[in-house]
N, C-alpha and C positions, 0 to 999 in steps of 0.2 A: 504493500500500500504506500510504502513511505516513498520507494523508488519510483515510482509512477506521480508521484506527486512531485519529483526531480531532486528527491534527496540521496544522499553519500547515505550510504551505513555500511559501520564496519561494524562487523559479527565476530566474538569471539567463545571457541569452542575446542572444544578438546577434537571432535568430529566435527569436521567440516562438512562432507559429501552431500549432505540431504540441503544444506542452506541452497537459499536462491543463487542463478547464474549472477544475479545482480549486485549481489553484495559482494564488498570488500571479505573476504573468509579469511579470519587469522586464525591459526590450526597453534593451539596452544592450552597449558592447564593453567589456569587459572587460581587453583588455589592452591598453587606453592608460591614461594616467594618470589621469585624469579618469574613466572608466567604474566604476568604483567609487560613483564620488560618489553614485549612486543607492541605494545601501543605505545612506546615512546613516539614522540612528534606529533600523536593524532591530536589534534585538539576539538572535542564533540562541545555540539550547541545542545546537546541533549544526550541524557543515560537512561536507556533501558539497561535494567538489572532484572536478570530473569533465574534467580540462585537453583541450582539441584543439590540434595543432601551427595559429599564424597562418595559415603555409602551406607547401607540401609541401617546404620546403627545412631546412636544417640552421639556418638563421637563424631561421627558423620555429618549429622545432621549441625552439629555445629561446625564446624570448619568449613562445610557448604553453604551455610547461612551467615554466621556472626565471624568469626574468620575472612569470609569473603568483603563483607560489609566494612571492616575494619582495613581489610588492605587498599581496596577503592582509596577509602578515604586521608590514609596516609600516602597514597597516589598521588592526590590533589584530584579525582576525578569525583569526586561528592564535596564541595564547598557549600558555602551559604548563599549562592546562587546558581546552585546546579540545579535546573530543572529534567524532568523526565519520571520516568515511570519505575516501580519495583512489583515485579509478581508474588506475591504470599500467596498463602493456605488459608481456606475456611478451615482448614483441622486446627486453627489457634481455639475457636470457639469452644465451650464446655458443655455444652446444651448435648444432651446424650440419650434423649428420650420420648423422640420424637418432635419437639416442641420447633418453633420459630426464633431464626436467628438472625439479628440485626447488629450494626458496626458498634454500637454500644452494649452486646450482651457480655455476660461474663466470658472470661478466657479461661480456658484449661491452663492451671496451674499445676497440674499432677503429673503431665508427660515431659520428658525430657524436650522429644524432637518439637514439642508445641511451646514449647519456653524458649528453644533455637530461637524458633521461627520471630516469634515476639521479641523477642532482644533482637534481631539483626531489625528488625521496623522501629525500635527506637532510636536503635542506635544511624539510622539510615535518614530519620526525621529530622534527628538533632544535628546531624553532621549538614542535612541540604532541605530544610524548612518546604521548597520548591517543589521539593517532591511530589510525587503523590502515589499511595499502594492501592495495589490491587490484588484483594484476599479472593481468588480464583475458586471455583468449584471443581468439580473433576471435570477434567478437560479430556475431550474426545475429538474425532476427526478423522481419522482415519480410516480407510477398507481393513485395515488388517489390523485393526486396536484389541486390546482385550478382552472389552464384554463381548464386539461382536464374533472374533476366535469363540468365544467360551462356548455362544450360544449356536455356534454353527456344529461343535462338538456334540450339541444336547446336552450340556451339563448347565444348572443352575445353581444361582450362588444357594450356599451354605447357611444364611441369616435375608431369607426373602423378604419380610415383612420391615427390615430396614429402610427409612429415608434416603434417596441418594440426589443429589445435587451437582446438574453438571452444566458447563457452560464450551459451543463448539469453540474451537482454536480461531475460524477465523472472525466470531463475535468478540472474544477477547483480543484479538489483534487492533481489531477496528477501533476497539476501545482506547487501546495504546495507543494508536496513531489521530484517533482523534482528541486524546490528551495531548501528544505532540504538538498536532496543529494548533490549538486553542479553541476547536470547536468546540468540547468538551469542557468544562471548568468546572474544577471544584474548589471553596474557598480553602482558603487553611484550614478552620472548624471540620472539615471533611474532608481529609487530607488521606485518609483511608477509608476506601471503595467494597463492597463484598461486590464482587462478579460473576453472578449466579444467572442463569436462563429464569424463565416466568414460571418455572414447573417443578418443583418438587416430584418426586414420585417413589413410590417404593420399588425395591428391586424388583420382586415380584410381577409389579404393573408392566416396568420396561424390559424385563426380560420375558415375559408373556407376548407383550406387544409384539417385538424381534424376530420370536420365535416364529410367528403368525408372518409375518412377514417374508422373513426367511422359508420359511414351507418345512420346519426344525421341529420334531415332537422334542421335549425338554423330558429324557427319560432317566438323569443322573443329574444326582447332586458332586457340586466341586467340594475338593478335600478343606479343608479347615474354615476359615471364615470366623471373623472378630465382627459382633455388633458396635464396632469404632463410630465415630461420626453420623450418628442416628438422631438428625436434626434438619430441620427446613431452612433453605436460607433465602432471606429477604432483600431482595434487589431494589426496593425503592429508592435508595440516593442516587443507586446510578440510573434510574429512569427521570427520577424527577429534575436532574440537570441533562434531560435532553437525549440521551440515549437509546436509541429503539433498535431490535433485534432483529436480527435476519434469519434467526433461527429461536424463535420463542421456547420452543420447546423438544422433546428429545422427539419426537415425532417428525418436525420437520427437516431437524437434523440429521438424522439417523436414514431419511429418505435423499436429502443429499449424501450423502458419504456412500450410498450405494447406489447412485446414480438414478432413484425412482424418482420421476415428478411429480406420477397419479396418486392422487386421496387414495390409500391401503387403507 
């Protein structure tokens, strides 16, 4: 979106391969100390920070979030005029029980990886005011993602009656980019975003839905499964400053991603 609009962006990644032909790709780690060293010279009018845990542990989770957040910033790439975007988790939320979740509900204060996540957005606030977060739902988009693998195996998840909450890649992209531009605005007071589609739904619902779709009888359950993140999240800041979705819901989404147009 940004390139079509006739912007520079340099992308940095450990894997390059899948970014656009358009972008600048700098094929580097980022969160050692040295990985950095390859944006010497660039100087950005804007940072998207889009952090992944190193790896799937609590150690992980932080040196892929508050680790990263902190080298930026002794970089000089997050000042007190850096504007741009950072992607977070609606897994900071604590709500665990179905209930509705909004930018002012409580946090999970009892996981490791959810306290990461929370410390790199303070520490990422206070280093560039300018900012602005974006607390993502499960992001999908793909032909070949997860749920849809799962459901094309005929296996369903393990805790079906869970809430699940997800937002396509390229509604959150839009999002980003229309924060870049300034179509978007949010003031400081709202300086953190939940970016969630119009649709909660339980597993159950969307993977029934899929199934039907797919022409998939669902005749196995998948191995383990944590009722984790069993809560609705509430998209109204980012609608109410102007944001309308291209994909409202996992219905309309999930028909792009496999190419259907017609009402299934």
């Amino acid at each position: 979106m940004m390139t079509r609009a006739g912007c520079q962006v340099t992308a940095v990644r450990r894997q390059t391969v899948s970014l656009p032909p358009a972008f600048n790709a700098v094929a580097t780690d980022y969160l050692t100390d040295q990985g950095l060293d390859a944006l010497a010279g660039i100087n950005a009018d804007a940072v998207v920070v889009t952090p992944v845990p190193a790896e799937m542990t609590d150690e992980g989770y932080r040196a892929g979030y508050v680790d990263l957040i902190k080298r930026l910033a002794e970089r000089g790439y997050l000042q007190a005029d850096t504007r741009g975007v950072m992607v977070s988790s609606t897994r900071v939320y604590a709500e665990s029980n179905g209930g509705w979740v909004t930018e002012q509900s409580a946090l999970n204060q009892n996981e490791p990886k959810s306290l990461a996540i929370q410390a790199a957005e303070q520490s990422l606030l206070a280093a560039s005011p300018q900012m602005r977060v974006l607390r993502a739902s499960g992001l999908y988009g793909r032909e070949n993602g997860m749920l849809i693998s799962r459901i094309r195996r005929g296996l369903a998840s393990a805790v079906p009656d869970r809430f699940s909450n997800r937002i396509h890649r390229d509604d959150l992209s839009a999002c980003i980019a229309q924060i870049l531009s300034g179509s978007l605005v949010f003031p400081d007071a709202e300086a953190i975003v939940t970016a969630s589609d119009d649709c909660p739904a339980t597993l159950d619902e969307v993977e029934s839905w899929l199934a039907d779709l797919l022409g998939v009888t669902l005749t196995e359950q998948a191995a383990g499964g944590v009722a984790r993140g069993h809560r609705r999240c509430d998209n109204s800041r980012l609608k109410a400053r102007g944001y309308r979705f291209r994909y409202p819901s996992y219905r309309e989404g999930y028909r792009a991603v496999l190419g259907l147009t017609a009402q299934t």
